[in-house]
N, C-alpha and C positions, 0 to 999 in steps of 0.2 A: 641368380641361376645356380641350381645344384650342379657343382662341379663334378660329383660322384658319376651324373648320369650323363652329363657330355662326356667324358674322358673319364671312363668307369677302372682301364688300367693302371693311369695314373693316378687315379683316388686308391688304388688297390697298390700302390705301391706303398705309399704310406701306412695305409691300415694293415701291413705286414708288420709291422710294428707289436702290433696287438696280438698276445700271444690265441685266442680264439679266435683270429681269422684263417680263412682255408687259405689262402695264399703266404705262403711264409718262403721268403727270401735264399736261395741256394748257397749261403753263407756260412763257415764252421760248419760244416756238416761229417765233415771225415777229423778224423785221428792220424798223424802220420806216426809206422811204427818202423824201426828194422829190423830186416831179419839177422840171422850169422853170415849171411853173403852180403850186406850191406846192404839189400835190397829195401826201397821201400815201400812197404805197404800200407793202402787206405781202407780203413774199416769203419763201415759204415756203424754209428753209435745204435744200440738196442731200443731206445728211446725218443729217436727221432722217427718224426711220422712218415707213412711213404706216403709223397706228391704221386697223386694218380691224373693224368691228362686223358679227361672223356671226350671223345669224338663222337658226336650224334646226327643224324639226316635233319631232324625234326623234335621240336618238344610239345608233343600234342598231348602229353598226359595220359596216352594208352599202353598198353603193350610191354614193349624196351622201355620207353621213356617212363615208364610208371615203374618198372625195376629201376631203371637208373637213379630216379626221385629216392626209391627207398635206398638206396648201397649208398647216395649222399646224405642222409638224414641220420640214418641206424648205424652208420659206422662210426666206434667213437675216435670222436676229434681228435684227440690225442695218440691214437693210430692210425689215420687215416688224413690227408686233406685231397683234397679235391676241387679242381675246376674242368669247368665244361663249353662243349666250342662246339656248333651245332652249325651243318653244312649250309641249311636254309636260316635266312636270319627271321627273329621273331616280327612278326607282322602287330605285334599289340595285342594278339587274343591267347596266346600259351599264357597259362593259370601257373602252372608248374615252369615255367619259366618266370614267373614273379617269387616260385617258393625258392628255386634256384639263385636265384638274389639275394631276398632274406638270407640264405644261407652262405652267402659269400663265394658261392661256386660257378656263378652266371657272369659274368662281363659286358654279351653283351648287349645293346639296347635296342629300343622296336622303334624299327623303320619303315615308316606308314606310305611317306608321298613318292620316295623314287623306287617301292617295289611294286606300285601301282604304274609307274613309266616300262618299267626294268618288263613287266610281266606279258604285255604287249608283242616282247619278240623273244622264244622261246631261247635262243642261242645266247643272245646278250645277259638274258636270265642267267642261265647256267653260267657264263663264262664268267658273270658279275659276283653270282654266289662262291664259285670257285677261288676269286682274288681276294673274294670280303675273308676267306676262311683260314686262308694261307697268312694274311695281313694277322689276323686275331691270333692265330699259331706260334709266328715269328715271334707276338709279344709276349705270349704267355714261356716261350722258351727261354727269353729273355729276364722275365719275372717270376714266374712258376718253376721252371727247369723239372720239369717231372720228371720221374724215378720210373715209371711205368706208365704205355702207354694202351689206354683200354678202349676197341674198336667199336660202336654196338652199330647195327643195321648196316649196309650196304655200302652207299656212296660214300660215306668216313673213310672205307678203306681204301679211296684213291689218294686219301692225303695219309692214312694212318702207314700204309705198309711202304711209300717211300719216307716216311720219318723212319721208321722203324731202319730201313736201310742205311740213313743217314745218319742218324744219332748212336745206333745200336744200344737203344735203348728196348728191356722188355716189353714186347708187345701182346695184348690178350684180346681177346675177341669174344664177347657175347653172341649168341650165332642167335639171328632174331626170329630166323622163320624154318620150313622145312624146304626142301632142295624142288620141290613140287609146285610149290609157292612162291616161290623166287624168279623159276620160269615163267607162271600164269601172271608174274608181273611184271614180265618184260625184262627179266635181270638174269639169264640164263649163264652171262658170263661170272657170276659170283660163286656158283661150285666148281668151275673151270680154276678159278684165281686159287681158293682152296687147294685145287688137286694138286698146280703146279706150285704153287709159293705155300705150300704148308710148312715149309722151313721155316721161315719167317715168323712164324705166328709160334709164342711159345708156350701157350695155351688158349684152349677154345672153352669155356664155359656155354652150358646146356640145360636148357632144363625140361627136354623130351625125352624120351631114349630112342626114339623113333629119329631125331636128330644125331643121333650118337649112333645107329648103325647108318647112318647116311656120310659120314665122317672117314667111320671106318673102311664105306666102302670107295671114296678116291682117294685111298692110302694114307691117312691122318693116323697115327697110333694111338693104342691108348694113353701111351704116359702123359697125351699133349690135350686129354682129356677132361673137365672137370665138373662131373654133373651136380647141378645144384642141389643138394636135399632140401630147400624151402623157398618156396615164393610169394606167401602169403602173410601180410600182417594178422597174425589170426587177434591179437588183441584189440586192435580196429574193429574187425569183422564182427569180435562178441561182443562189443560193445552197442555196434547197429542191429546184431541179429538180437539183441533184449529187449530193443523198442519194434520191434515187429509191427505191433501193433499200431503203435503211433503212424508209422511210415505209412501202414497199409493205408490208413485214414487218408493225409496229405495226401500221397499222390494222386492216390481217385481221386480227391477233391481239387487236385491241380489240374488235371485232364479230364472231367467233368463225366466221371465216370460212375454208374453207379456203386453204391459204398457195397453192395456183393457180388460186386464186376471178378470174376474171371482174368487175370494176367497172365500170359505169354511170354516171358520176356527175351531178347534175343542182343546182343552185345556184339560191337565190330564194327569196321567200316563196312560203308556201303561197295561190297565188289563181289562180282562172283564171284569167286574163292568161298568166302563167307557161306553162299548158298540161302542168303533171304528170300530170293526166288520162291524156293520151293515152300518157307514158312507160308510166303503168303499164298499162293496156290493151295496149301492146306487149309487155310484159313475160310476160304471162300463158302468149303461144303460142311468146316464146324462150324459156323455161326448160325447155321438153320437150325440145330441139333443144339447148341449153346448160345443161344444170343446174348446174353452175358458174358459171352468172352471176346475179349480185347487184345490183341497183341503192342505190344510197345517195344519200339528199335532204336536203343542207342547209339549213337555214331552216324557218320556222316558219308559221305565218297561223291564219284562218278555216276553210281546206279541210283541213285535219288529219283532225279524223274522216271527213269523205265519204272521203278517202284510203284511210284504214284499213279501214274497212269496205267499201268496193270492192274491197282487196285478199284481205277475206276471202274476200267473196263468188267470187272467182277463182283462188282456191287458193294465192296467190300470195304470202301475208304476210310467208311466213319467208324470201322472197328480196326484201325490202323493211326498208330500214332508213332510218325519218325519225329524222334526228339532230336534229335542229333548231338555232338557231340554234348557232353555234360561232367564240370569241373567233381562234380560228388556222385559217383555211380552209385555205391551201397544204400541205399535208402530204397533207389530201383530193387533192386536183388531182395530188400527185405519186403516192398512191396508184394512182389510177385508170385504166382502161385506154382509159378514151372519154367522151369530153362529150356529152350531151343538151341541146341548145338547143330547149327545145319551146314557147320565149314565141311568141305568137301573134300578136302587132301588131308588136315589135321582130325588128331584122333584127339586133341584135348590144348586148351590152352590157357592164357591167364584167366579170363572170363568167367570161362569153364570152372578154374577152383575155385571163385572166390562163388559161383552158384553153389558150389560143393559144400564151400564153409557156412554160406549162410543155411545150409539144410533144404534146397529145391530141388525137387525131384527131375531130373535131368531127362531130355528126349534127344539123342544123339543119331547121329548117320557113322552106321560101318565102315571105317574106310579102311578096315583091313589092319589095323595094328596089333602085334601078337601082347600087345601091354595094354591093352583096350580096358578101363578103368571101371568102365559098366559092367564088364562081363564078372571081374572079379571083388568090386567092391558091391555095385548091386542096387547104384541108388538112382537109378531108372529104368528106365527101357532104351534099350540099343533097335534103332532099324537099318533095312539096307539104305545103302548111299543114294541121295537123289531122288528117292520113294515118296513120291507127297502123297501117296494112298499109306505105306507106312505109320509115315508121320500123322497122319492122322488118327488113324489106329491110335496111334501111340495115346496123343494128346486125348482123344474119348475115353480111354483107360484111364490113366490117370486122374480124370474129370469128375470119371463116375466110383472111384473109392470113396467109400465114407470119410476119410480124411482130406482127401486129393490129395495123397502123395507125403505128406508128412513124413508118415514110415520111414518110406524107403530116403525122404531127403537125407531124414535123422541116421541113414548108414553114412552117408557124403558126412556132415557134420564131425563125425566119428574117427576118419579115414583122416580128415584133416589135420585134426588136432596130435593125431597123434605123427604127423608124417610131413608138414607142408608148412610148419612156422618161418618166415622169413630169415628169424636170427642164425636159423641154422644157416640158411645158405649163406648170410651174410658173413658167418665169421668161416665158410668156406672159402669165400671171395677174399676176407684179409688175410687168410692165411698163404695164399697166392702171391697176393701181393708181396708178401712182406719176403715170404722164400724168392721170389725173383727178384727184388728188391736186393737183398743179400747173397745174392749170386747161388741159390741154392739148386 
């Protein structure tokens, strides 16, 4: 039996050893110096990497967890280790909890038969994930001792902000959604926590700005601000957007679609927030007018069946494909002939750029952002919020140019490259790090 994966910490104690594993031992780390009072001081070496401890809800490979995948992969090793401690344990299907392994950042293992027991009573769930999380904590403080401790999504921060009390160790916080969205999820009390413990939190990284005046207005300062300037691997992205072609092919041909089918494509879980609703209520009256066109929805949720059976009821099923979740999105995006942005609170999200970067002419809903990305880059049509007559509009436009949209994606394409590379944001995150790290 591999002993790595029964007892993943104490195979991980060992392989601290190895100077390219992410976990390296809290040993010699300081200098002691003194001053002219005899005082003495410990200074942390220039050279040593900062241990950053990621607290995450889930590693589904979207969103946060799909920034968190890149800030462990793109930071280099030699500045940066990293391990990660996820509130829900992995069930066997996080993809990116396998990459988190490979990388020596993951610990720990997928528990199939007692979270199928455990799921049956919602309490014992939570109170089980709550023990399993604290348990993995204690050992990584033990064996990891992080230098920094970095919050992303929600529920992290019932374990992250009493460490942070306890260890007084730097705490940072990825802020994962808008304050609008946190509600509609049933999590109203996490801008509350914000307003009151914003002491606590000695940076909040952002990469909205529509989340950055939500910050500023229950009292968060600027100095305790850090918006990302990049969240996209654009050299990925041009690497899938060169085979265009190819992809186009495949996926009609994986979805039995004809090879001059019409794609939609719309990215997200399945939840109102999202606003898939309304795509497919659009859907209904262009399929007479384009019967060659198909919508495809990545991701998965709660709203599955209401979906499905709204589409029967509309005649509409067989020009509807939920794929659900999927370990390789760009190939989608390079398929595709147009993005459907129909989230209802946010004005732009990960999704969103990486349609930007591959060049897809964008059909978004208003929802009132004074940084609204349509209005001033230009690489679609903006409509009102929740308008499935809009959206319709929208999508027949786009349809009927001679290119369908190409143009205007080719300004997204443009926007990107020049403004949205991941490295930047990532060596904004190390340099975070390393200033709180060093007491700066």
């Amino acid at each position: 039996m591999d002993r790595s994966n029964k007892f993943p910490y104490q195979a991980n104690k060992h392989a601290l050893k190895n100077e390219g594993s992410n976990l390296v031992p809290y040993f010699n780390e300081t200098s002691s110096e003194a001053d002219g009072d005899g005082k003495v001081n410990k200074k942390i070496k220039d050279d040593t990497p900062v241990r950053v401890l990621h607290l995450i809800d889930r590693i589904t490979g979207y969103g946060t967890t799909r920034l968190l995948w890149d800030i462990v992969r793109l930071t280099p090793p030699d500045k940066v280790k990293h391990l990660v401690i996820s509130f829900s344990p992995d069930k066997g299907k996080w993809i990116t909890a396998d990459l988190l392994r490979e990388k020596g950042a993951y610990g720990q293992v997928p528990k199939r038969r007692i979270l199928k027991l455990l799921d049956r009573w919602s309490l014992t769930w939570f109170l089980g994930r709550y023990i399993s999380t604290i348990w993995h904590v204690c050992k990584a403080l033990i064996w990891f001792r992080p230098d920094i401790i970095n919050v992303h999504t929600t529920y992290a921060l019932t374990i992250g902000v009493p460490l942070k009390v306890l260890l007084r160790r730097p705490m940072v916080h990825l802020v994962p959604s808008l304050f609008s969205q946190m509600v509609d999820e049933g999590k109203p009390w996490v801008p509350r926590l914000y307003a009151r413990f914003h002491g606590l939190f000695d940076c909040f990284f952002t990469a909205a700005s529509r989340c950055q005046d939500e910050l500023h207005a229950v009292g968060i300062p600027n100095s305790k601000i850090a918006p990302l300037r990049g969240i996209l691997d654009l050299e990925e992205i041009n690497k899938i957007r060169h085979k265009r072609e190819q992809f186009h092919k495949t996926i009609r041909e994986n979805y039995h679609l004809p090879s001059d089918a019409f794609i939609a494509l719309s990215v997200g879980r399945l939840d109102s927030s999202k606003g898939h609703i309304y795509a497919l209520e659009a859907l209904s009256s262009l399929v007479q007018q384009f019967p060659k066109l198909y919508w495809l929805l990545v991701g998965d949720g709660k709203q599955r069946a209401e979906l499905e059976n709204r589409a029967k009821d509309l005649g509409t099923y067989t020009h509807m494909h939920l794929v659900g979740y999927q370990d390789d999105l760009l190939p989608y995006y390079a398929a595709a002939t147009m993005f459907l942005r129909t989230m209802i609170f946010e004005e732009t999200n990960l999704s969103t750029y990486k349609a930007m970067a591959m060049g897809l002419p964008i059909i978004g809903f208003d929802t009132g952002c004074e940084t609204e990305l349509l209005k001033t880059v230009g690489h679609g049509i903006l409509v009102p919020n929740k308008s499935v007559a809009g959206l319709s509009a929208a999508v027949a436009q786009i349809l009927t140019l001679p290119d369908h949209g190409r143009e205007l994606g080719g300004r997204g394409i443009e926007f990107c490259q020049a403004n949205l590379d991941i490295r930047l944001g990532i060596e904004d995150i190390t340099a975070v790090y390393k200033k709180l790290r060093d007491g700066g």
